[in-house]
C-alpha positions in Angstrom: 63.7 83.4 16.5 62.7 84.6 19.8 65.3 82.9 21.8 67.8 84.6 19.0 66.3 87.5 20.3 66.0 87.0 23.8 69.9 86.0 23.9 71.1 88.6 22.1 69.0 91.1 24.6 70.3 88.9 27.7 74.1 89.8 26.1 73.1 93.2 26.0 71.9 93.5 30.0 75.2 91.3 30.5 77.7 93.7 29.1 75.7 97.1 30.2 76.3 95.5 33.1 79.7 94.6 32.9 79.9 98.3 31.6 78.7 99.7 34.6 80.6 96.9 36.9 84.0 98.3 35.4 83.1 102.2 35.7 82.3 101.6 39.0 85.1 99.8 40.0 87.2 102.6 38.0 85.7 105.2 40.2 86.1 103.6 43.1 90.0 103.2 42.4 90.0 106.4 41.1 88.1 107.9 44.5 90.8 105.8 46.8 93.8 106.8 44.8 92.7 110.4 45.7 91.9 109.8 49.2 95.4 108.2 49.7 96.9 110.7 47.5 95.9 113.7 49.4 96.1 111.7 52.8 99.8 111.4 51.8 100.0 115.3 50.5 98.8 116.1 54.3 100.9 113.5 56.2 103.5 115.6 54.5 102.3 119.2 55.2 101.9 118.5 58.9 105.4 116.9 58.6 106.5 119.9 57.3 104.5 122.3 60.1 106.0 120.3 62.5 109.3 120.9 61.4 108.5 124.9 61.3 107.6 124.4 64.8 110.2 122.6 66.2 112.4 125.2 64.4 110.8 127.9 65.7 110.6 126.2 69.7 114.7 125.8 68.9 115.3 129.2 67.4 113.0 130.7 70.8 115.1 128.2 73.3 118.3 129.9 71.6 117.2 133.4 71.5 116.4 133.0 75.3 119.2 131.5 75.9 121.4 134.3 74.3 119.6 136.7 76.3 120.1 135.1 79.4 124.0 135.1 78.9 124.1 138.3 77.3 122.4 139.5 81.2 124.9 137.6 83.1 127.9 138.5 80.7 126.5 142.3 81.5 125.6 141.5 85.2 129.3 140.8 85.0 131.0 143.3 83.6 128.5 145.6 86.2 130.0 143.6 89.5 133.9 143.4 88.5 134.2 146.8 86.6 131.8 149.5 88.4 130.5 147.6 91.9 134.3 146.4 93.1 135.6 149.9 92.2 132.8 152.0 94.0 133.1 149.8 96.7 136.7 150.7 96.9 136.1 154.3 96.6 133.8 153.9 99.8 136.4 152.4 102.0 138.7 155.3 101.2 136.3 157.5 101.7 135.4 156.3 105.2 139.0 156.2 106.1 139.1 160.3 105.5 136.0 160.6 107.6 137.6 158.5 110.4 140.0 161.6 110.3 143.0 159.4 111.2 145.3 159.7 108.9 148.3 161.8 108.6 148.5 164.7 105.5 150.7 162.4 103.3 148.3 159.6 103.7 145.0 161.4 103.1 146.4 162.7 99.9 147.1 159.5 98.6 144.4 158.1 99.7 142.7 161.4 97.8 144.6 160.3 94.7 143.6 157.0 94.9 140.2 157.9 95.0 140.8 159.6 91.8 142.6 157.1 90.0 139.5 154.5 90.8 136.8 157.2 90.0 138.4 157.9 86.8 138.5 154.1 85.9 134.7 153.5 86.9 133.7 156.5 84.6 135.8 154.4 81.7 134.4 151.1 82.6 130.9 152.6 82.4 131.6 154.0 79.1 132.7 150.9 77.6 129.6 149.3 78.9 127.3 151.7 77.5 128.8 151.7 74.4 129.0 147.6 74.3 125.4 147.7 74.7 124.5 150.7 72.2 127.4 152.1 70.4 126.6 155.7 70.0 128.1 156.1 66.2 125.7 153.5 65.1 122.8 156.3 66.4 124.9 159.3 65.2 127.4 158.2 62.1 125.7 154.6 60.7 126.4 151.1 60.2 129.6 151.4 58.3 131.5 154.2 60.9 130.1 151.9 63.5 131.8 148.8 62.1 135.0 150.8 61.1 135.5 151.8 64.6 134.8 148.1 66.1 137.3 147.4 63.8 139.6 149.4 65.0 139.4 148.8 68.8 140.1 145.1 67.6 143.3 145.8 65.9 144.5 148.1 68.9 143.8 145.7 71.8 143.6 142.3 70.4 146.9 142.2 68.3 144.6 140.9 65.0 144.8 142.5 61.8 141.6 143.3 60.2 141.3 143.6 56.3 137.7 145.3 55.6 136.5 146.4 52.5 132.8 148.0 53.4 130.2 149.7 50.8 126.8 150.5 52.5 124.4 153.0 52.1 121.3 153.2 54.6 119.6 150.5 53.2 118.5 148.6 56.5 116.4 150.0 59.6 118.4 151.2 62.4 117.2 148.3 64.5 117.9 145.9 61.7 121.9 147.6 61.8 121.9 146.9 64.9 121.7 143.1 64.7 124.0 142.8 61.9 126.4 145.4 64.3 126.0 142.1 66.9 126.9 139.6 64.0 130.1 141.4 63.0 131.1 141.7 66.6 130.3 138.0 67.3 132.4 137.1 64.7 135.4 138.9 65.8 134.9 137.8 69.3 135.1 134.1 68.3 137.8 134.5 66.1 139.7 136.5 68.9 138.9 134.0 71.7 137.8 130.6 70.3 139.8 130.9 66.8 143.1 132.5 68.3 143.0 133.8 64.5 145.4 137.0 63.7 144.2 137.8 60.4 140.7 138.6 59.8 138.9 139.7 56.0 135.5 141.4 56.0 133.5 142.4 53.2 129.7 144.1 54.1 128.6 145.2 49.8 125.2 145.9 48.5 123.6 144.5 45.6 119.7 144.7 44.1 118.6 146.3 47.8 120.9 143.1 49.6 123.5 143.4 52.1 125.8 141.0 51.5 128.7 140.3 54.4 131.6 138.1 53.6 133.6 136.8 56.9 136.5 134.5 56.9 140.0 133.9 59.6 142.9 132.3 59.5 141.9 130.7 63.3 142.6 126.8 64.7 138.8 126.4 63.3 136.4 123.5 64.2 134.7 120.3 63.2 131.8 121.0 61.5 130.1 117.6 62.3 130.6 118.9 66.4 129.4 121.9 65.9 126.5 121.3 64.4 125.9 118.4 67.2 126.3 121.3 69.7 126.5 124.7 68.8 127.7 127.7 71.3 126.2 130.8 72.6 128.1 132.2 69.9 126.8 130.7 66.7 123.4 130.6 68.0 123.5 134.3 68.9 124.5 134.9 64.8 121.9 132.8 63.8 118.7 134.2 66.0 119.8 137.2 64.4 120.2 136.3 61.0 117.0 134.8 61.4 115.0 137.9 62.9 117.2 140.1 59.9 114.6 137.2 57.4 118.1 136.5 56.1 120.2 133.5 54.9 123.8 132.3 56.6 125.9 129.6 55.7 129.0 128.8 56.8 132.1 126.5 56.4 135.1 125.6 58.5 137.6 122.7 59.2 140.4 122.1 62.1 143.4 124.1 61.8 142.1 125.9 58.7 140.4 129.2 60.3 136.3 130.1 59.1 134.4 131.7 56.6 130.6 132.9 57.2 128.3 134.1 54.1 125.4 136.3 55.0 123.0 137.9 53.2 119.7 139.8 53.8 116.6 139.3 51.8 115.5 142.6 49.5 113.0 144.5 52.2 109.2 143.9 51.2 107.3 146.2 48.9 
C-alpha cells in the first residue's frame, strides 16, 4: 500500500514537474519570439529613418544645388545684360570727354548712349521682376500667373490654355514657390519639350490647391529621368516638398508631359 502510495506521489512530482518544464519552455519561446519580434520591428524603423535621412541629405544636395544655378543663371543675366552694356556706355562716354570728335559724331555717339541706357534700365527690370514679380506682392497668385502666362504666348510662340480659380488660400511666401513651379514648367516645356501647346489648371478644393500641367512637347523617358534628374525637376520638387505637398508626374518620348500637384490642407 505504501509503495501504491509512494508511486502515485512520485507521478505526481513527475508531472508538476513536467508542468513546470513545459511553462517554462513556453515562456522562454514566448520571451524570444518577442525579442526577435521587436528586434525585427526596429531593424525596420531604423530602416525606415534611414531612408528619411537619405531623403532628406538628397532633397538638401538638390535644394543647394538649385541655388547654386539659380546664382550663376542670375550672375549671368547681371554680366551679359547690365555689366556689357554699362561698360559700353563708359567707352562712349570717355570718347566725348576726349573731346575729339566732330558735332555729327558726338551726337550719335549721344544717341547711342541713349539707346544702351534705355536697354540696361529694361534688362534691370526684367531681372527684378524674374526674381520677385511685383503683381505677385501687389495683385496675387492668380494676376501673377496670368501675366507669366502671357509674356509666354507673346515671346515664345506657345499657346497657353489656363483655366485658374484661387482665392488667397496660401501664404505669400508659399505663392511664391508654386509662382516658381508654374514658371519651371513652362520653361521646360519651352526649351527642353519644344511643346507649342500648353494646358494649366491651378482649382481649390476642401482648403487644397490643386495644379494640373500637361504639353504637347518631344517628352522623355521616364526610366532616364528618374536615373538622372535636371536642375529643372529637382527645382519643382524641393519646392513641392518645402510647400508639404504631393507631385506626381507622367511622360513618354514624343508624347509631351503632364505634372499633378497638390498642397496639403494648412494645419489647424
Amino acid at each position: 500500500m505504501e509503495e501504491v502510495v509512494l508511486s502515485e506521489g512520485n507521478s505526481i512530482i513527475f508531472m508538476l514537474i513536467a508542468g513546470i518544464t513545459i511553462l517554462l519552455l513556453m515562456a522562454s519561446a514566448l520571451l524570444l519570439f518577442f525579442y526577435f519580434s521587436n528586434k525585427k520591428i526596429i531593424q525596420k524603423e531604423l530602416e525606415k529613418a534611414n531612408l528619411e535621412i537619405s531623403y532628406q541629405k538628397d532633397l538638401l544636395h538638390s535644394t543647394i544645388e538649385v541655388q547654386e544655378e539659380e546664382r550663376k543663371r542670375i550672375a549671368q543675366d547681371l554680366h551679359d545684360a547690365i555689366s556689357s552694356k554699362l561698360n559700353v556706355v563708359s567707352l562712349s562716354t570717355n570718347f566725348l570727354i576726349d573731346g575729339n570728335l566732330e558735332e555729327d559724331e558726338k551726337e550719335r555717339t549721344l544717341q547711342h548712349i541713349l539707346s544702351v541706357t534705355t536697354k540696361t534700365l529694361e534688362s534691370s527690370r526684367r531681372l527684378a521682376h524674374n526674381l520677385l514679380p511685383p503683381i505677385l506682392e501687389n495683385f496675387g497668385l492668380q494676376a501673377a500667373i496670368e501675366e507669366l502666362c502671357d509674356e509666354f504666348v507673346c515671346s515664345q510662340k506657345i499657346k497657353i490654355n489656363h483655366q485658374i480659380v484661387y482665392t488667397n488660400l496660401l501664404s505669400k511666401n508659399n505663392e511664391l514657390h508654386i509662382f516658381r513651379i508654374i514658371q519651371e514648367l513652362l520653361n521646360n516645356s519651352v526649351r527642353h519639350g519644344k511643346a507649342t501647346n500648353v494646358t494649366l489648371d491651378i482649382n481649390e478644393e476642401n482648403e487644397q490647391l490643386f495644379i494640373n500641367y500637361s504639353d504637347n512637347g518631344t517628352g522623355f523617358d521616364m526610366n532616364t529621368v528618374s536615373k538622372n534628374k535636371g536642375i529643372g525637376l529637382k527645382n519643382i520638387e524641393s519646392r513641392v516638398e518645402i510647400l508639404e505637398g504631393e507631385l506626381s508626374y507622367h511622360s513618354e518620348v514624343g508624347n509631351g508631359v503632364t505634372f499633378n500637384i497638390s498642397t496639403n490642407k494648412p494645419k489647424p
